[in-house]
N, C-alpha and C positions, 0 to 999 in steps of 0.2 A: 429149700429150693431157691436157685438162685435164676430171673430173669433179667437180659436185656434186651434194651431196644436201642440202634442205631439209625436214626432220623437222617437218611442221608440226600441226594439232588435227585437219584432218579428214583429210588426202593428206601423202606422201612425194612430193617432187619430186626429178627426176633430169634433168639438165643434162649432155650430155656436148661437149665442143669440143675439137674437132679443127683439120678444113682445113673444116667447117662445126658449125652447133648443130644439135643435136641434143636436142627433152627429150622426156619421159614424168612420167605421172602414176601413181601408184601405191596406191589405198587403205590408209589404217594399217590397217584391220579383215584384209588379209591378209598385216601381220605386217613390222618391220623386215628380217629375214633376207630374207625373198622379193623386197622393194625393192632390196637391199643383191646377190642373184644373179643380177640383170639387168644391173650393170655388169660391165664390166673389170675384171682386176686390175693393166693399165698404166695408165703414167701417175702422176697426179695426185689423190688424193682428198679431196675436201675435206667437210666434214660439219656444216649448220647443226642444230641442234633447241631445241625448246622445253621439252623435259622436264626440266632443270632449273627453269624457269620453276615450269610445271606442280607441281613439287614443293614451291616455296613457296606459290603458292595455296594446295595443298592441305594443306600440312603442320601440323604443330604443335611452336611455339617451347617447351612445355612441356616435355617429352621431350628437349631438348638441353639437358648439364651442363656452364657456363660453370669453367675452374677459372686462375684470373687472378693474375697476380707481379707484383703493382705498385711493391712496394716499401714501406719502414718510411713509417708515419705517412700512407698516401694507402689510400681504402677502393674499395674498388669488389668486387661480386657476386662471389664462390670465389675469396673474397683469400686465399692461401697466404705461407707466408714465401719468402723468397727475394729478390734485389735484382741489378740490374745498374744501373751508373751511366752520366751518359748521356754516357761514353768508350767503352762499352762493356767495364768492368771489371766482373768479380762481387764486390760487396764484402759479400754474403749471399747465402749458402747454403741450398740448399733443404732440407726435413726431409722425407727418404722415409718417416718412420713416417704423417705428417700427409696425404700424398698415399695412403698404401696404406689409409690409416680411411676418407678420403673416398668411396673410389672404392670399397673393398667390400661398402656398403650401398648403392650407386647401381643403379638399373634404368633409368638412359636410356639411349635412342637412338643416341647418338654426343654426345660428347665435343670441346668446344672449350678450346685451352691458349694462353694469350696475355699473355707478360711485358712490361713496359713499355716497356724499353730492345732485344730480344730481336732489332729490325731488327739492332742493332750488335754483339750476341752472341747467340747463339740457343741456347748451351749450357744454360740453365738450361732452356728451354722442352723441348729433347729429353731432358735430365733427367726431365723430369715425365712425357714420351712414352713414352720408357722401362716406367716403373712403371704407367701404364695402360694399357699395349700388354699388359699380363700378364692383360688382365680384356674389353679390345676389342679388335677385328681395327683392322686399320691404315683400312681404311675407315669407321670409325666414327670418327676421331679426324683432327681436324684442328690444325694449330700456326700462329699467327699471323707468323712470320720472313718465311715467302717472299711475304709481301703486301708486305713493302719500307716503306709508307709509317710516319713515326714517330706519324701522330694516334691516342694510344693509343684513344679512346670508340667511333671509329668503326674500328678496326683489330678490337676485340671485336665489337663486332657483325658483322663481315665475316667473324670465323671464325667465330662461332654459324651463320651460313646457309651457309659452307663447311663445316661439319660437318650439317647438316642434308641438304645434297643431293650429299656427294661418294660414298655408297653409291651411288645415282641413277645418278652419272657414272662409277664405275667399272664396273657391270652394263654401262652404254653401251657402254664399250671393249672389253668383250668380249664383248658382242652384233656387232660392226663388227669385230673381229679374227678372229673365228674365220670368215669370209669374205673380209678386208683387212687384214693384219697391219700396212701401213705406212696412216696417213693423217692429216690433220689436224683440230681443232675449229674452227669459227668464232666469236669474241669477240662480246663485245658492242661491239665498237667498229668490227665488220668486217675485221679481221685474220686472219691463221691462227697458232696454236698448236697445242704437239706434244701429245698425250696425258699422257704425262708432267709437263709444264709446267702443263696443266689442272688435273691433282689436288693442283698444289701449292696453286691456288686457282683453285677450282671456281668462285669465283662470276662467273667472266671471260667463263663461257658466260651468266649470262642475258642474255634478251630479245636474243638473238642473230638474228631473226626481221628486223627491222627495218632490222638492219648492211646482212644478205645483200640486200635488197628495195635497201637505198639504190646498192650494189654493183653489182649487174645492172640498174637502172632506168638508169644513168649509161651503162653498159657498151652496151647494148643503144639507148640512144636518142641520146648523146652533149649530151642539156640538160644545163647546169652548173648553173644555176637554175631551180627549178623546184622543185611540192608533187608528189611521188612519192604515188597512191593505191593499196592496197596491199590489192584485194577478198580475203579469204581463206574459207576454210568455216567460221569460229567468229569473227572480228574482221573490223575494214575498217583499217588501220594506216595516217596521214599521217605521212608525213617528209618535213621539208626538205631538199634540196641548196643549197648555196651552191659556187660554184666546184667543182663535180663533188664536194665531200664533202657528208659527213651535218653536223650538227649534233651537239654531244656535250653530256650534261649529268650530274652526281653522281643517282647511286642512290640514293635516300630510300624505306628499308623499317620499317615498324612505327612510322615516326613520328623514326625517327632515319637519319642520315646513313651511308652505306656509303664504301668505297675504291675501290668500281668504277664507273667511269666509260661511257655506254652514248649508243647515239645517242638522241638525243630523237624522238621519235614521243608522236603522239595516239593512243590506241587506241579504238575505237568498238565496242562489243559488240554487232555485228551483222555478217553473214555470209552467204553463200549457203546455209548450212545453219541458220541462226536457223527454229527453226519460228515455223509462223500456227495459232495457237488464238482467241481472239478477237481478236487482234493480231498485229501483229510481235511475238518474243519476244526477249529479249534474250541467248540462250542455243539451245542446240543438243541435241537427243534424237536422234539419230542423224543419218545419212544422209537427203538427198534422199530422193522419192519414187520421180523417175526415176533415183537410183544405187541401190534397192533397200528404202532406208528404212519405216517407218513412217506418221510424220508430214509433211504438208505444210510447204514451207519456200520461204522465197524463191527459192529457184530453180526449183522448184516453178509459183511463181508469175508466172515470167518465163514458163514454157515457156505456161501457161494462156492470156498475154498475147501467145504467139505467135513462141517461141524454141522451139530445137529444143536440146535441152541432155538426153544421157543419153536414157533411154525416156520420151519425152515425153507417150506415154499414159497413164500411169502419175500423173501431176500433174492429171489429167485431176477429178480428188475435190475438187477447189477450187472453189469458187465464182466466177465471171471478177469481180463485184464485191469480192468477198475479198480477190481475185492484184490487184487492182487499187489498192486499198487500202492494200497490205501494203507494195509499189512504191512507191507515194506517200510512207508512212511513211518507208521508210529512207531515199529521193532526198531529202528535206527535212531528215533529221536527218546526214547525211552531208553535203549542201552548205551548211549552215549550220558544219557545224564547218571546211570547207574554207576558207571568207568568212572565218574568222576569221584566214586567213596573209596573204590578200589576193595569192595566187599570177599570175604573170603564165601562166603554163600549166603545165596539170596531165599528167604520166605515168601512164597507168594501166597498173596490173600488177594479179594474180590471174586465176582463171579465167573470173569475173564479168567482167572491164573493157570486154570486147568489147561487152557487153550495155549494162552502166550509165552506161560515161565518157562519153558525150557531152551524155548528163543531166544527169549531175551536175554538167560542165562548162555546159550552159547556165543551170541554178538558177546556178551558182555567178560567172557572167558575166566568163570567162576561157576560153582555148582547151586543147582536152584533144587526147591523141594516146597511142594503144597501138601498142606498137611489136610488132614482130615477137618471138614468143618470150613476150610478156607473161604467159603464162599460167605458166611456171616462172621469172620474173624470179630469186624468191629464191635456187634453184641454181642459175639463170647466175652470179648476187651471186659464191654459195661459189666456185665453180669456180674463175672469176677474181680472186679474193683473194689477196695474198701474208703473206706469215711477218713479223707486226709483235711490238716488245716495248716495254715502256715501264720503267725499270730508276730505281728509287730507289738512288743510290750516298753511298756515305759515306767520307771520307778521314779517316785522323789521322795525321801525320807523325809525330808522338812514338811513338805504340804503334805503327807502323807496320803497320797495321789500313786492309784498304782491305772494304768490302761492298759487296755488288749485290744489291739483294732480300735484304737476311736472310742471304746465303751469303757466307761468306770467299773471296776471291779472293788471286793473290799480291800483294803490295804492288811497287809500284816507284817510286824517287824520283824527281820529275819538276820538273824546271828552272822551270817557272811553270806559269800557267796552262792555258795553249796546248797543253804537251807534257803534264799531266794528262789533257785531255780527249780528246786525242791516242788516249792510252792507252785510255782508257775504252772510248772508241769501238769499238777493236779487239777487246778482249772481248767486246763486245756479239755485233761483228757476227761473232766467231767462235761465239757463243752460236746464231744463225741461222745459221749454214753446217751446224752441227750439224744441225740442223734440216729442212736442202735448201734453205734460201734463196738462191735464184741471188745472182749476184753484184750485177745491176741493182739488185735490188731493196733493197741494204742499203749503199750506195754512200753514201745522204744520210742521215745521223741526224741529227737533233733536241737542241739542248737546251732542255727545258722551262725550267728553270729552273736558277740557279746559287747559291752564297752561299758565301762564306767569312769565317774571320775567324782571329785571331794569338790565339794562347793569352801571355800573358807572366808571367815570374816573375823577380824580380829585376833587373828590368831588360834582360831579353833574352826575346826571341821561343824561347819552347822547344817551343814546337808548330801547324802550321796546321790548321784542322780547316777539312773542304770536304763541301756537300750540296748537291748535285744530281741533277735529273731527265734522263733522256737516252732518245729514243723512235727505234724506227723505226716512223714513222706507217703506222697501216692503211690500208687504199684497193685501186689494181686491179696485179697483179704486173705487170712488163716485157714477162714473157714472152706475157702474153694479150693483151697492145695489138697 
């Protein structure tokens, strides 16, 4: 039995699949837990949400204390001493007097530590752990190693918002533990990862919204191509599929480059719960009128024009030229950005699509279709998601130093190329069995990318140094096809 749950701005969605689907909608206004004791505790669980999202909207970058080991002669923001080379030798030492001054006039928020070399040795960066573990709890502090990848500019900024929303994400885990001890996160690439693996870096869940949508729109209607539309209660999210996957693109936050990689979506800030004041608004004050709300809203609006959605008397405060109005507004601001993929047909999902796809399909002069289930797409997405990793690895045959993400693994000497990656492989996918990853699903890994090259001194090859990327891609598990 396979569940999910999509944690989204207005509703919890819950997805349950068995020898049929099964979902539910769930109000956030009554509460994660309450969502979370309506499922099983067999099975499978898998768990998208936005609230790490939600935490960098709302958050502030001032409040996180960047404290950075780049090494002699290169500056960059809470440059400390210390040096790793990039064999991953320490050939400078850190000064605990220099790390215990910084830190005990500090009153931020959470703590980010990130050496420059630290993928290839990571002892210095736990060094520095160490001695501001004495002043922050382990959730206020993040270390840049287990990001794996070496671009130091963009490996700091990656732990600055993993230390800004990994409190966020540990509350999560045990909001969802103390009802499901075992379950999984969904990535922003539409993968599953373990809780554990999350906190090594938090920022795998943002915009995890979009994976799950691209996940269950595929699942559920079997289009490989096609602009998935994605009505929700606070956004309207477009994703493309190409050959039944999403589209992936780099994270740009604050104006610079991240490490995490997320599917690409247009997001339109409009929604069934968008309230009408003199307009559409582009923002949400609660609830529906017919789910008990306040203020008038698009859905609201639909019901005035002759839907029956929630208590529909209740919508009844609208003006029918208003509701009319209001309709018009997002139909033209939502098919105009759809014109822009030039989709041969469009999937709708949310609880809206029933109502809106086939308008938005004829503004947009292409064929729309909701399929069965559309209205919990995103946690069908999760449900049927499998245990994907993407693993920066590093070889040095001279120090006989092999990493995977920032972590020592044991080294073994391998005949060429072939019996390397051989090997790799096998870690990996023993990394996922840990995990629960069936066996289908870790059968095919990936190499992103490869490179090597011969170290020589004297005239002889005294070391090869080897970097590579090695993924098990996210997408839908074995076991849910």
């Amino acid at each position: 039995m396979f569940t999910g749950i999509d944690i989204g701005g207005t509703n919890t969605d819950i997805a349950v699949i068995d020898s049929q689907i099964n979902t539910y909608k769930v109000p956030n206004s009554d509460g994660l837990e309450n969502a979370l004791s309506k499922i099983s505790t067999f099975g499978r669980l898998a768990v998208s949400t936005s609230q790490p999202l939600n935490e960098i909207i709302t958050g502030h970058t001032a409040d996180i204390r960047t404290i950075t080991i780049p090494g002699p002669g290169l500056v960059y923001p809470g440059a400390v001493k210390g040096a790793v080379s990039h064999r991953g030798d320490i050939v400078e030492p850190i000064d605990p007097n220099e790390i215990q001054k910084i830190i005990k006039g500090q009153h931020a928020r959470a703590i980010a530590i990130a050496g420059k070399f630290s993928v290839r040795n990571d002892t210095l960066e736990k060094q520095v752990y160490d001695i501001v573990s004495q002043y922050y709890s382990d959730e206020q502090i993040a270390i840049s190693s287990p990001i794996g990848a070496l671009d130091f500019p963009a490996r700091i900024h990656t732990t600055k918002f993993n230390a800004r929303i990994k409190g966020k994400v540990v509350s999560l885990i045990r909001q969802i533990q103390r009802v499901n001890p075992d379950f999984y996160f969904v990535t922003s690439t539409g993968g599953l990862t373990s809780p554990s693996r999350a906190l090594l870096n938090p920022m795998v869940l943002f915009h995890s919204s979009p994976a799950t949508v691209a996940n269950g729109a595929y699942y559920l209607s079997r289009n490989e191509n096609c602009l998935v539309i994605d009505i929700g209660g606070t956004t309207t999210e477009l994703v493309p599929l190409k050959d039944g996957k999403p589209v992936y693109e780099s994270v740009v936050l604050d104006g610079s480059k991240t490490l995490i990689r997320a599917v690409s979506a247009t997001s339109i800030p409009y929604g069934g719960d968008s309230c009408i004041r003199s307009e559409l608004c582009p923002f949400r004050a609660g609830n529906s009128r017919s789910f008990g709300g306040g203020e008038p809203t698009l859905t609201d609006a639909l019901n005035v024009m002759g839907a029956r959605i929630g208590d529909a008397g209740r919508s009844a405060v609208l003006d029918h030229a208003d509701a009319q109005r209001a309709v018009h507004q997002y139909l033209e601001l939502v098919s105009s950005a759809v014109k822009e993929y030039h989709p041969h047909i469009l999937v709708g999902t949310g609880y809206l699509a029933h109502y809106l796809l086939s308008d938005i399909a004829e503004r947009a002069q292409t064929t729309g279709i909701v399929p069965e289930h559309a209205a919990s797409a995103n946690a069908v997405g999760a449900a049927v998601s499998k245990v994907s990793l993407e693993v920066h690895i590093h070889v040095d045959t001279e120090r006989k130093r092999l990493t995977l993400n920032g972590l020592s693994y044991p080294y073994k000497d391998a005949r060429d190329e072939e019996h390397l990656i051989a090997y790799v492989k096998e870690l990996i996918r023993d990394i996922a069995r840990k995990e629960g990853a069936p066996e289908e699903d870790i059968a095919d890994i990936q190499v992103l990318s490869y490179s090597s090259y011969d170290v020589v001194r004297g005239w002889r090859v005294t070391a090869t140094i080897t970097d590579m990327i090695l993924a098990i891609a996210p997408g839908i598990s074995v076991e849910a096809l």
